[in-house]
C-alpha positions in Angstrom: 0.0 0.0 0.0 2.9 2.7 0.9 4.7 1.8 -2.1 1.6 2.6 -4.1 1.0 5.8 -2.1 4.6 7.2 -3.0 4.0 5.9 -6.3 0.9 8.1 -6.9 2.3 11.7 -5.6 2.8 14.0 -8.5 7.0 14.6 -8.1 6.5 17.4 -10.3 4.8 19.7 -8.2 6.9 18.7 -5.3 10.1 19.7 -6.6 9.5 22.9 -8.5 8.0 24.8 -5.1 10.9 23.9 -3.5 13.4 25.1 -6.4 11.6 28.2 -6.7 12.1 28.8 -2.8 15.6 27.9 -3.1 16.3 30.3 -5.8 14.0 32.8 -3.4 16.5 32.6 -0.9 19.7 33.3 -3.2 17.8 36.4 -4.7 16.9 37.3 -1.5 20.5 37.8 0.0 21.7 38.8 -3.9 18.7 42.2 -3.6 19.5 42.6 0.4 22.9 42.7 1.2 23.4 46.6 0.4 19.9 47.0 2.0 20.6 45.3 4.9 23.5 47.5 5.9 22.4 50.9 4.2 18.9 50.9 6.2 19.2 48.5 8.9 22.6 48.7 10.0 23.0 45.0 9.7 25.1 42.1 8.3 24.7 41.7 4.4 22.9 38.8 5.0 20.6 39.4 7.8 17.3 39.3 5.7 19.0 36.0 4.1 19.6 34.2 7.2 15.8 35.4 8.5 14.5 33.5 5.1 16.4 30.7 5.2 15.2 30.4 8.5 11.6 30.4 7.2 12.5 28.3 4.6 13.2 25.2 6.6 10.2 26.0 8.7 8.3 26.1 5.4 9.4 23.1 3.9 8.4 20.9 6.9 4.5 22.9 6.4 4.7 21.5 3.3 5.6 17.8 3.9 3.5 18.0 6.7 0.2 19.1 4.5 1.6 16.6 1.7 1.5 13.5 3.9 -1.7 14.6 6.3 -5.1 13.7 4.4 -7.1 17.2 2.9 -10.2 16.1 4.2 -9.1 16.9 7.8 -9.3 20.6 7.0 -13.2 20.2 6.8 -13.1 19.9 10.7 -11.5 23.6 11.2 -14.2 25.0 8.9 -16.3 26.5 12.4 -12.8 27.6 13.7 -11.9 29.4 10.6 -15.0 31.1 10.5 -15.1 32.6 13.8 -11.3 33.3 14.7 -10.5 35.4 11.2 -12.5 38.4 12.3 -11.3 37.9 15.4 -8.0 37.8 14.6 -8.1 40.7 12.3 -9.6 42.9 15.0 -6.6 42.2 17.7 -4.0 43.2 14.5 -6.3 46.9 14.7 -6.0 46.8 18.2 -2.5 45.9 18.8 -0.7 45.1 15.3 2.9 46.9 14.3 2.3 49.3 11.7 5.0 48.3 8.9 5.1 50.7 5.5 2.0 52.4 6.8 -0.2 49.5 7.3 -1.3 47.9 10.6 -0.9 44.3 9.6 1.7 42.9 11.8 1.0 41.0 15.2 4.5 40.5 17.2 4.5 37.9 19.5 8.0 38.0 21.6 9.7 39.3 18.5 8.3 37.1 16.4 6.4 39.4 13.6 3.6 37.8 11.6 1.3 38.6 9.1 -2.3 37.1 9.9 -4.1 38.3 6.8 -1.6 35.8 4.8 -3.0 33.2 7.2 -6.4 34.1 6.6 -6.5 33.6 2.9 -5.7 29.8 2.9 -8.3 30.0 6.0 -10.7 32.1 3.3 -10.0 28.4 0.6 -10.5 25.9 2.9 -14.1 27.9 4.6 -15.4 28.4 1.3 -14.6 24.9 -0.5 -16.1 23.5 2.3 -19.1 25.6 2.4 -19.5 25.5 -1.5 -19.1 21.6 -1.5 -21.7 21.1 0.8 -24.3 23.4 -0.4 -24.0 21.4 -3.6 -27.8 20.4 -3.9 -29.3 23.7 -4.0 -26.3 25.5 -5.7 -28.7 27.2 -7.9 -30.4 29.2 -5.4 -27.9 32.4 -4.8 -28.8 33.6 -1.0 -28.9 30.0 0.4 -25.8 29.2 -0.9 -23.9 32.3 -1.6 -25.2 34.5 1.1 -23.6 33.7 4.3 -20.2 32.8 2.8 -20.0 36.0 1.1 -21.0 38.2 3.6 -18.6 36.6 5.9 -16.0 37.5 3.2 -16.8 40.9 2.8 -16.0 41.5 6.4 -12.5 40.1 6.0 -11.8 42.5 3.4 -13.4 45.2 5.2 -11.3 44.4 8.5 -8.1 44.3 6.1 -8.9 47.2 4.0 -8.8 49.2 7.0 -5.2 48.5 8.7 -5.1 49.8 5.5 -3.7 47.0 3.5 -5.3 47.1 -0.3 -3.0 44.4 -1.5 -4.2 41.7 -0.1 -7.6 42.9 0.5 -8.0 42.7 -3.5 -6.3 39.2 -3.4 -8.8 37.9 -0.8 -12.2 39.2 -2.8 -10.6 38.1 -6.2 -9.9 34.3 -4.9 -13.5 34.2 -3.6 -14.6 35.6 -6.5 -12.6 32.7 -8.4 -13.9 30.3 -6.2 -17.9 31.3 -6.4 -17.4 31.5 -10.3 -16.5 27.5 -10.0 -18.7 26.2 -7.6 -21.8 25.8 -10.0 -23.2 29.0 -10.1 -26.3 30.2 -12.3 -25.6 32.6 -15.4 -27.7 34.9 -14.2 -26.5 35.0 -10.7 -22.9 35.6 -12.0 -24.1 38.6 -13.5 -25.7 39.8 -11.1 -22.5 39.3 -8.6 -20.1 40.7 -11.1 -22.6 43.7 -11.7 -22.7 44.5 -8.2 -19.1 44.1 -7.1 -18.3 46.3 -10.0 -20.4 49.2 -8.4 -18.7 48.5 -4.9 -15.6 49.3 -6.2 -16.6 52.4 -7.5 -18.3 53.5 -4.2 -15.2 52.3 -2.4 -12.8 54.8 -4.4 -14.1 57.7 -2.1 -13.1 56.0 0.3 -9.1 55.5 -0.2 -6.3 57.7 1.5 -4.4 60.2 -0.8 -1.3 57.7 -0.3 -3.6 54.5 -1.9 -4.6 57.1 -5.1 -1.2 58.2 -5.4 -0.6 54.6 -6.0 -3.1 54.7 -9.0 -1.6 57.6 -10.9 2.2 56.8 -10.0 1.5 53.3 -12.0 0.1 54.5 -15.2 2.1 57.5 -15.4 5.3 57.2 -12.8 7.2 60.2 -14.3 4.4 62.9 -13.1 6.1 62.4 -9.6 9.7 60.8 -10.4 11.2 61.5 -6.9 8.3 60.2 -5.1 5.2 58.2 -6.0 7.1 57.0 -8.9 10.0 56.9 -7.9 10.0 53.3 -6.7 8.4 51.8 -10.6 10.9 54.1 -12.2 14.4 52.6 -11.0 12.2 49.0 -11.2 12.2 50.1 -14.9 15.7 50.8 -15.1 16.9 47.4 -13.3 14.9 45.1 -16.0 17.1 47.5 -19.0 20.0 47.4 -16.9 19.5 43.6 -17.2 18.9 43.8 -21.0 18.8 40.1 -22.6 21.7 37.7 -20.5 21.6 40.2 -17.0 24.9 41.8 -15.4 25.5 38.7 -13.8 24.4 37.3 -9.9 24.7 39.8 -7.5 26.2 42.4 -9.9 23.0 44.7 -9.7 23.1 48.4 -9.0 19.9 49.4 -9.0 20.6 47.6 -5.3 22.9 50.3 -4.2 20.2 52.4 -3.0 18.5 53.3 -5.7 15.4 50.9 -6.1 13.8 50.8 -2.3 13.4 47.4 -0.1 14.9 45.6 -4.2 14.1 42.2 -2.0 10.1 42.6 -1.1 7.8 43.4 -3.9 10.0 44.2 -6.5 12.9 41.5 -6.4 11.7 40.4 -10.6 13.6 43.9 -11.3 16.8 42.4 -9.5 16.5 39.1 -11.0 15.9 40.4 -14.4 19.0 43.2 -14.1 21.1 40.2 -12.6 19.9 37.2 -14.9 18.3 38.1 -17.7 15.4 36.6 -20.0 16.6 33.1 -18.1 16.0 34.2 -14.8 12.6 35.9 -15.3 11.2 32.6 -17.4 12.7 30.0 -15.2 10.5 32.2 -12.6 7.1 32.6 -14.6 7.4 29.5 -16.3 7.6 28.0 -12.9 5.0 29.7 -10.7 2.6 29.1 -14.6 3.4 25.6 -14.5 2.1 25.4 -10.7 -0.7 27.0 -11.4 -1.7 25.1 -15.1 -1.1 21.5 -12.4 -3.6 22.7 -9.8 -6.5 23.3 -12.1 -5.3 20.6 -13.8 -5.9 18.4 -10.3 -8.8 20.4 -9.7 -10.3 19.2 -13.2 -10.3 15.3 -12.8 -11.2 15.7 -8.8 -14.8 14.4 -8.5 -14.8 15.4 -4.9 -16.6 18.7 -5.3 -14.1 19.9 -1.5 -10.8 18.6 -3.0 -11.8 20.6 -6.8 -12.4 23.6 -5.0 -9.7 23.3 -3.3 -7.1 23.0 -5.7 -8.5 26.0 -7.4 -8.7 28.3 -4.8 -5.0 27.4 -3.9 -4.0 27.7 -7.5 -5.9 31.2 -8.1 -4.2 32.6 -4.7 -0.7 32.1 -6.5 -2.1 33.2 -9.9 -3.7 36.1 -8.5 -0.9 37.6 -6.0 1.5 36.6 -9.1 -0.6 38.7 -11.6 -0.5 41.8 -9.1 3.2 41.6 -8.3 4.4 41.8 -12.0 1.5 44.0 -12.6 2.6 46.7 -10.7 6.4 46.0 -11.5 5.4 46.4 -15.2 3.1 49.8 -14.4 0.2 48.0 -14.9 -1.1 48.0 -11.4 -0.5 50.2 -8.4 2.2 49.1 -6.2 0.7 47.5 -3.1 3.4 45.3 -1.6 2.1 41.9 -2.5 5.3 39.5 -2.8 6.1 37.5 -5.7 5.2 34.2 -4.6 7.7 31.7 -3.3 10.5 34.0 -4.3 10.3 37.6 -2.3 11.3 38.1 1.1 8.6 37.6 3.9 8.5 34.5 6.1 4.4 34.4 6.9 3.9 34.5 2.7 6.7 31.6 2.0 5.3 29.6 5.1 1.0 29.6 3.8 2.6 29.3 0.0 4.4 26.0 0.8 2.1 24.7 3.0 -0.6 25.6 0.5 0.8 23.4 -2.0 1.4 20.9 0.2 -2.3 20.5 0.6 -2.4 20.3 -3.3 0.2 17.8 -3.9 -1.5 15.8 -0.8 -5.2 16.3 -3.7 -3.3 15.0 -6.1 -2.5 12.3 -4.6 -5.5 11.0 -3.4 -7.3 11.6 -6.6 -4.2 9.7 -8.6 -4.9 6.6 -6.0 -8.7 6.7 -7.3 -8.2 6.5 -10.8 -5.5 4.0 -10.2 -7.9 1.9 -8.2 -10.5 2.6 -10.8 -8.6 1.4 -13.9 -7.3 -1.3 -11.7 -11.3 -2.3 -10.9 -12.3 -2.0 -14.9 -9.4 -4.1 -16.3 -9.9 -7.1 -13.6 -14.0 -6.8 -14.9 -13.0 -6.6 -18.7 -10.8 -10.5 -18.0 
């Protein structure tokens, strides 16, 4: 039976996470070694001993959620539901403010993020709630109204610390997630309608610092030295790189010039440093990740695991698509990490452990249709 277990894990998507975290933590010290001693008065490589730290701690989340069975999450569904407002309230109440947002909780100097907690909380909640509400799917308050209320009061409590990044990540996975759990036409376009108008009545309500972020992205050179300033010398690193990059840890866009080059914005480093090669061994990574959890989530008859998977594959796909978006002026610049690959411990640790739970889906769904080939070619004899 174990040998047929092992046999039925998808390698694949086993490895690659942990290559891409791996080449995180090079890029990591690479960006933060002038960083390190320019702002924090510290060793070059005291943000790459802090990852590597998380890291480890990561990779045993994610052979932990690998081996453990993804049907256990069901059980946590009440927990979830009632300690993530919670939660988010003591972060208002007594969170660090970090890059004017409240969103840290420090517990004996040990700094977390709980909102980056709270969105793999959000994927299991809803694929639980969506997989049972299966027989009456088609009537929207029923099934859609509880579980989307309770999401809008997640983003609210995050909007406010304020922290726009991954408020917009947490509304767009549920809003993935809802779109696949069997949902009516005209329901959908009813949802999409009125989300559409509560982001316009929500722009009123953003700071002068969130707008700036607007404007600075589409048009960065209105406010070089400031609002722009930090999309600018991102665009500078990536034609500093040009084709083959300056080489590993020959940057200078790190000497200063490009602020915190190992957070949001490390793709500049990586593309002045390594090129075409670096930047597509990155996206073609994180793409192929993504492309295997719908992929899983596709041949999954368990309507909990499907969801699942997708949820976990449109939280990388989504806080992928905003990263690059606002490194490319697409987007405003919000602080979301690149996944797997930018500094911050509390993002590495959920990613990990997130697909964990996937390879552990994959798994159990390659033992079924193992057993069910098995089961048709012993009745064909």
């Amino acid at each position: 039976m174990l040998k047929k277990v092992l046999k039925s894990y998808d390698y694949s998507l086993v490895v690659l996470p942990i290559l891409l975290s791996i080449f995180g933590v090079i890029m990591v010290y690479s960006s933060s070694m002038v960083w390190a001693v320019m702002i924090n008065e510290g060793s070059t490589d005291l943000y790459y001993k802090r990852q590597l730290i998380w890291f480890w701690i990561s990779l045993v989340a994610f052979f932990f959620a690998a081996a453990v069975p993804y049907t256990i999450y069901k059980r946590f569904v009440k927990l979830i539901f009632f300690a993530s407002p919670i939660l988010l309230i003591i972060v208002l109440l007594f969170g660090v403010e970090r890059n004017n947002a409240k969103s840290w909780l420090e517990i004996g100097g040990f700094g977390f993020q709980p909102a980056e907690f709270i969105k793999v909380g959000l994927i299991i909640y809803l694929s639980a709630v969506f997989a049972r509400k299966q027989s009456y799917i088609d009537r929207f308050w029923p099934a859609f109204g509880p579980p989307l209320l309770f999401t809008g009061i997640v983003f609210l409590l995050i909007f406010i610390q304020p922290d726009l990044g991954t408020g917009s990540i947490i509304l767009l996975i549920a809003y993935v997630m809802v779109c696949s759990s069997g949902i009516r036409l005209k329901h959908w376009l009813r949802l999409t309608g009125a989300g559409i108008i509560a982001v316009l009545l929500m722009i009123p309500f953003l700071s002068p610092e969130q707008i700036s972020r607007f404007t600075s992205a589409y048009d960065p050179f209105s406010s070089p030295l400031k609002h722009g300033y930090q999309v600018i010398n991102g665009y500078i690193a990536i034609a500093n790189g040009g084709v083959t990059g300056k080489g590993l840890g020959e940057s200078v866009q790190k000497f200063g010039y490009l602020p915190e080059p190992h957070t949001d914005f490390i793709m500049a480093i990586i593309s002045e440093e390594l090129g075409i090669f670096g930047v597509s061994f990155v996206l073609l990574s994180l793409f192929f990740i993504i492309i295997r959890g719908l992929h899983i989530a596709r041949k999954n008859d368990d309507p909990f695991a499907s969801l699942l998977a997708i949820g976990i594959s449109s939280m990388i796909g989504i806080q992928s698509g905003i990263n690059l978006g606002a490194l490319l002026g697409i987007l405003p610049v919000t602080g979301v990490t690149l996944p797997f690959v930018s500094y911050g411990g509390s993002s590495l640790f959920i990613l990990m452990f997130s697909v964990g739970i996937l390879v552990n889906i994959s798994m159990f769904t390659n033992l079924k249709v193992n057993n069910k080939q098995q089961k048709d070619f012993q009745l064909s004899t």
